[in-house]
C-alpha positions in Angstrom: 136.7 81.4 67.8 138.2 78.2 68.4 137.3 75.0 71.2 139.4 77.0 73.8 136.6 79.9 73.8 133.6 77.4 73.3 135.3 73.8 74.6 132.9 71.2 73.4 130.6 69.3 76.6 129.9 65.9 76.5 126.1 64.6 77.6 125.7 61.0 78.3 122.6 59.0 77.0 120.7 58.9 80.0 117.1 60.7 80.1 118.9 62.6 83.6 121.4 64.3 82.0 120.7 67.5 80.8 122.6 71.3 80.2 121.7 74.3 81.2 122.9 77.3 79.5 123.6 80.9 80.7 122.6 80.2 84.2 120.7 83.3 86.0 121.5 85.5 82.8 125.0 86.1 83.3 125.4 86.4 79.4 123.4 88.5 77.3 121.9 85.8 74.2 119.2 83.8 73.7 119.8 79.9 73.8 118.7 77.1 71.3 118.8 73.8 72.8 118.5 70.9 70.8 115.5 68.7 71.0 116.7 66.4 73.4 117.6 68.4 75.6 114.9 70.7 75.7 113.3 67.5 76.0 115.0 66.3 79.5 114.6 69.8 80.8 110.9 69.7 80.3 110.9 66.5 82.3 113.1 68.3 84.9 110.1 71.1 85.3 107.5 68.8 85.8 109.2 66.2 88.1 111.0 69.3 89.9 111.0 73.2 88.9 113.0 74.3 91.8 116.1 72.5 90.8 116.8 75.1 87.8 116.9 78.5 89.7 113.8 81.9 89.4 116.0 83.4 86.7 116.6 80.3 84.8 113.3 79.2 84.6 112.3 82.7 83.4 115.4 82.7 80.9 114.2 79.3 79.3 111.0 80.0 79.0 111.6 83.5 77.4 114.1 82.4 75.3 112.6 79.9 73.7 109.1 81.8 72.8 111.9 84.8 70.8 113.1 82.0 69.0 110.0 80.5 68.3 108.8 84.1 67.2 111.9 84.0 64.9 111.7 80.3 63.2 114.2 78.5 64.9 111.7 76.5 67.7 108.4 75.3 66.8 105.7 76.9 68.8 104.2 73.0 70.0 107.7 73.0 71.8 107.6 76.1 73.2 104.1 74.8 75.0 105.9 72.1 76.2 107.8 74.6 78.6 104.2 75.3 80.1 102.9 72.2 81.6 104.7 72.4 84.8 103.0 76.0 85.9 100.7 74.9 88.2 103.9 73.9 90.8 105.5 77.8 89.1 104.6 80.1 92.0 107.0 83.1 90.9 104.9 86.2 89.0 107.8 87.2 86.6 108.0 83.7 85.1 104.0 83.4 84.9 104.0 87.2 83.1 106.6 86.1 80.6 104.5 82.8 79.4 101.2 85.1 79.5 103.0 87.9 77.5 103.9 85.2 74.8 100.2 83.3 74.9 97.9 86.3 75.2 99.6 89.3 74.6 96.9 92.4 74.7 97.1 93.0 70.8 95.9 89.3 70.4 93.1 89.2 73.3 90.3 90.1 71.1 91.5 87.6 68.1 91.9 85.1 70.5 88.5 85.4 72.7 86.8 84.8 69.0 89.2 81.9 67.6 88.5 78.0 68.9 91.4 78.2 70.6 89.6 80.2 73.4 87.8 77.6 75.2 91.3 75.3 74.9 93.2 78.3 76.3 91.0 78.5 79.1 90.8 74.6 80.5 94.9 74.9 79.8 95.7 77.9 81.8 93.5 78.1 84.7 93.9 74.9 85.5 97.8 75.5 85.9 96.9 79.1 87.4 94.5 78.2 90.2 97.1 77.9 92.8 99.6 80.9 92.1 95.9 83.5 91.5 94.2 81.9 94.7 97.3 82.5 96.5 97.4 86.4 95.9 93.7 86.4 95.9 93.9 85.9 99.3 96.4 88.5 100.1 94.2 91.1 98.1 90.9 89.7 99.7 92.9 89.9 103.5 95.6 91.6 103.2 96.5 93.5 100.6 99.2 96.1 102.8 101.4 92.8 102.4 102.2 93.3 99.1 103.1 96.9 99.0 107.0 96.2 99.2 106.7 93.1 96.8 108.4 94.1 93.7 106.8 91.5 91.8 103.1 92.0 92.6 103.0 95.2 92.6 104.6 95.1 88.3 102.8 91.9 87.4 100.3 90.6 89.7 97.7 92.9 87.0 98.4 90.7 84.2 97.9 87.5 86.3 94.5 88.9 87.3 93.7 90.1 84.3 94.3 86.8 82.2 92.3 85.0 85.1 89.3 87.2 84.6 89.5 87.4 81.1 89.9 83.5 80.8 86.4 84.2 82.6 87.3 82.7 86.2 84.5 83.1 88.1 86.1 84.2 91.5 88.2 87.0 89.4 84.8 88.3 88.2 83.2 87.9 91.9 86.7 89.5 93.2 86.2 92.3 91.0 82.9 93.0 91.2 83.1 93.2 95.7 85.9 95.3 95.3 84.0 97.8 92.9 80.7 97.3 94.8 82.8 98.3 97.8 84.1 101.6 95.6 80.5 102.3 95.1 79.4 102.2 98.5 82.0 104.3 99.9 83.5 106.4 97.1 86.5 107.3 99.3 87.1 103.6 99.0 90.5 103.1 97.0 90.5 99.5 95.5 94.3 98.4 95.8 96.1 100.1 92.8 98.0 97.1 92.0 94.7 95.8 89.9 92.4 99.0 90.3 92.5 98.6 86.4 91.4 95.4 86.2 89.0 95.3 89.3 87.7 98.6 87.4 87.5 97.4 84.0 85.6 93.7 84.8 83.8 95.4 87.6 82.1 97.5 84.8 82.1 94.5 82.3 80.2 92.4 84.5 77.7 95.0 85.7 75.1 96.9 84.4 75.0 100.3 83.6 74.3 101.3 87.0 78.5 100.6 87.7 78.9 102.2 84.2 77.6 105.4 85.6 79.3 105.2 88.6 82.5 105.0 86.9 81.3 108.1 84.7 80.2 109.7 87.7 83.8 109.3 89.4 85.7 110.1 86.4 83.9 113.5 86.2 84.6 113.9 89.9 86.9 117.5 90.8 89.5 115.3 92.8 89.7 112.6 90.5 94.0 112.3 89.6 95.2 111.8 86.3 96.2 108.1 86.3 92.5 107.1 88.0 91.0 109.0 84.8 93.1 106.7 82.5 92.1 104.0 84.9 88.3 105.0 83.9 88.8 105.7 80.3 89.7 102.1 79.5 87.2 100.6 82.1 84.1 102.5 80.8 85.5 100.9 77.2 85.2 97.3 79.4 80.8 97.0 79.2 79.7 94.1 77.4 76.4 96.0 76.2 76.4 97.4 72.8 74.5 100.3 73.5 76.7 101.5 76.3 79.8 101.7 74.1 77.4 103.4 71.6 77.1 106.1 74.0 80.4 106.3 75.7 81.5 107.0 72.1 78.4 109.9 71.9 79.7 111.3 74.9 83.2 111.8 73.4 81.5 113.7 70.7 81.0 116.4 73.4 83.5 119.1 74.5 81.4 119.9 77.3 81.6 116.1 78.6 85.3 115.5 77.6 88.1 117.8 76.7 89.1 117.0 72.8 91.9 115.2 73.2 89.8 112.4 75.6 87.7 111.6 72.5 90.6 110.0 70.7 91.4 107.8 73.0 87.8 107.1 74.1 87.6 105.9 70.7 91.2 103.8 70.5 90.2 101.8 73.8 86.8 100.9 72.1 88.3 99.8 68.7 90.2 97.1 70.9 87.3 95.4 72.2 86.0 92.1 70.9 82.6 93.3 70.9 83.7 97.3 70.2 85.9 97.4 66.9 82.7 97.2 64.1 81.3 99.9 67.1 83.8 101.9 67.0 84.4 101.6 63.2 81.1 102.4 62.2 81.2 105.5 65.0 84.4 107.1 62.9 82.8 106.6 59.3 79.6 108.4 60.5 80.9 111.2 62.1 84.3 111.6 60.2 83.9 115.1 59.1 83.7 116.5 63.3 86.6 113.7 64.2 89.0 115.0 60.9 88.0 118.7 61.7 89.5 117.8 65.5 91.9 115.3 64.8 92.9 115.0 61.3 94.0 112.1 59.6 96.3 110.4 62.6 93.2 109.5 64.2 91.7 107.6 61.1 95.2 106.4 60.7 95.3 104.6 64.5 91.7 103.0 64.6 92.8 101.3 61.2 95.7 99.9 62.5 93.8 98.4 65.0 91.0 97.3 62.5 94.2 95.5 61.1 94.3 93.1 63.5 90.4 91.9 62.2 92.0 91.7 58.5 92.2 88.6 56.7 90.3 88.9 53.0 90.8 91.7 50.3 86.8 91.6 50.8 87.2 93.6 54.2 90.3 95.4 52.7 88.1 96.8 50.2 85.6 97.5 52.5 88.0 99.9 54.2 89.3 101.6 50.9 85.3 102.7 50.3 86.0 104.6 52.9 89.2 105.9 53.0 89.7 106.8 49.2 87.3 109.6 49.7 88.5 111.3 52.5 92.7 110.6 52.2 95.3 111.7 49.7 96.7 109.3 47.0 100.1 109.3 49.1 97.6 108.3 52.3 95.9 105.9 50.5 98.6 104.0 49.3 100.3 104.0 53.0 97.3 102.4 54.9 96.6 100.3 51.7 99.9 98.5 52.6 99.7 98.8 56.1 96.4 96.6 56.0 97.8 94.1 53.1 100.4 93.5 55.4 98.2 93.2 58.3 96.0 90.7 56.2 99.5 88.3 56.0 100.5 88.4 59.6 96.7 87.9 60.9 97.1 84.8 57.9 100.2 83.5 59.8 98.9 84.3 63.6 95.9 81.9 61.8 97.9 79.2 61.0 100.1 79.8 64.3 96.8 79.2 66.3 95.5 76.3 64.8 98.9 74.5 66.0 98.4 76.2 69.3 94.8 74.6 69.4 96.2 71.1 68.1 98.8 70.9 70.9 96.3 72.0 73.0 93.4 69.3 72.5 95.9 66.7 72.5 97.5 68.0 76.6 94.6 69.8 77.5 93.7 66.7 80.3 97.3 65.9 81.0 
């Protein structure tokens, strides 16, 4: 393809001058920008975001955490992108950077790395405005948003980072709404983040709102999607003991029908404080679980164990296990599946402790 296809643009040396790329999408690639560039649209974000139009913004952003993901960016540039967000008020651009930063396979790595408490000053400082904003609405007026195409597909992952990054009005916002639920169970928190609201109204409650939420999900009129809804929040409590028996209960077929109990168990596994739980649940009561489930279900809670993987130690500690109850052909399949979970969770390592460098050096900023 020669210059006619592609003609060559000049920039000038001044800091102003900058190229955009693929304006509002029109093109369907990813762009590489070189460093200076990248460098004077940064500068451009923080002194004035507006000027590069919604699309753009979300375009930038999202194309420079793929090629981050691919080798081509380093991930401290990437974060660059990120400092202008408290003036970002559009969801679709905040879901994309939250997607990248804390995507849900990650959450429970991430709450137990050092990069937690970084994360946290970072990103709520830069969230307060946009979460306070639709705080209001759902606090208010919540009708408001039911033709906003954007809340309504990613307001939940803006509340659900905000809670999770353990901001205290998300926790007080779920636990009125869920109070509410309990004091008038025809009550229907706003479905937009009924799964949050549900899941940290349980997490930061007792098991008085544990049993509520059993006692609902058991209910005659309860719809399918509110019983996945309750599923994953009852897998939300931060006691031990109530994920020991949530797990007991899925042990039951008078309690749950069988094919609940799997995924009882899968939303446990992915808990910070539920995977060894959960774990130690399977191993003890494998022969009732294989009987029911057979070997897929073994098969899925170790590739979320994966995630925890980074020695041969707790490799090996896994193969105690599995060489007595799986086929050679078996064996050998989740052997390689956690080996090569052991090197990615070694690189997402390594990938972190840049992410917390960056971090401690524009944490303030």
């Amino acid at each position: 393809m020669g210059p006619e296809m592609f003609p060559e643009m000049q920039v000038s040396e001044s800091e102003y001058d900058w190229i955009l790329l693929n304006v509002n999408l029109i093109g369907y690639y990813r762009v590489n920008y070189d460093q200076i560039n990248l460098k004077r649209l940064v500068r451009l974000l923080e002194n004035d975001p507006k000027a590069i139009p919604a699309v753009s913004r979300f375009q930038l952003i999202d194309d420079v955490f793929a090629l981050t993901d691919f080798g081509y960016v380093s991930i401290e540039t990437a974060l660059e992108l990120t400092k202008y967000l408290a003036r970002e008020d559009e969801l679709f651009i905040w879901n994309v950077v939250l997607l990248n930063l804390i995507p849900d396979s990650l959450e429970s790595t991430l709450k137990n790395h050092e990069v937690y408490p970084l994360l946290k000053k970072y990103l709520l400082k830069r969230m307060l405005p946009i979460y306070h904003y639709y705080a209001g609405f759902i606090r208010q007026n919540v009708n408001a948003l039911e033709d906003n195409y954007f809340a309504q597909a990613y307001l939940e992952k803006l509340m659900a980072t905000a809670c999770w990054l353990g901001l205290q009005d998300c926790l007080d916002l779920s636990s009125e709404l869920f109070a509410k639920w309990r004091e008038n169970p025809e009550y229907k928190i706003p479905f937009l983040i009924r799964r949050t609201v549900c899941c940290y109204g349980v997490a930061v409650g007792s098991d008085k709102e544990w049993n509520f939420a059993w006692k609902m999900y058991n209910r005659t009129d309860c719809d399918e999607e509110d019983e996945d809804i309750l599923l994953y929040a009852m897998s939300c409590a931060k006691e031990s003991w109530l994920l020991h028996r949530y797990l007991q209960y899925g042990l039951s077929d008078r309690l749950f029908s069988s094919n609940c109990t799997s995924v009882v168990i899968s939303h446990v596994v992915t808990k910070d404080i539920g995977h060894r739980i959960a774990w130690e649940f399977v191993t003890e009561n494998w022969p009732l679980l294989s009987q029911r489930y057979g070997h897929e279900l073994l098969y899925g809670v170790l590739k979320v164990m994966g995630r925890f993987v980074k020695t041969d130690v707790q490799i090996q500690e896994f193969q105690v296990f599995y060489n007595s109850t799986l086929e050679e052909d078996e064996r050998e399949a989740i052997t390689m599946l956690l080996e090569s979970a052991k090197l990615e969770n070694i690189e997402k390592r390594k990938q972190l402790i840049k992410i917390a460098s960056w971090l401690e050096k524009n944490v303030d900023d």
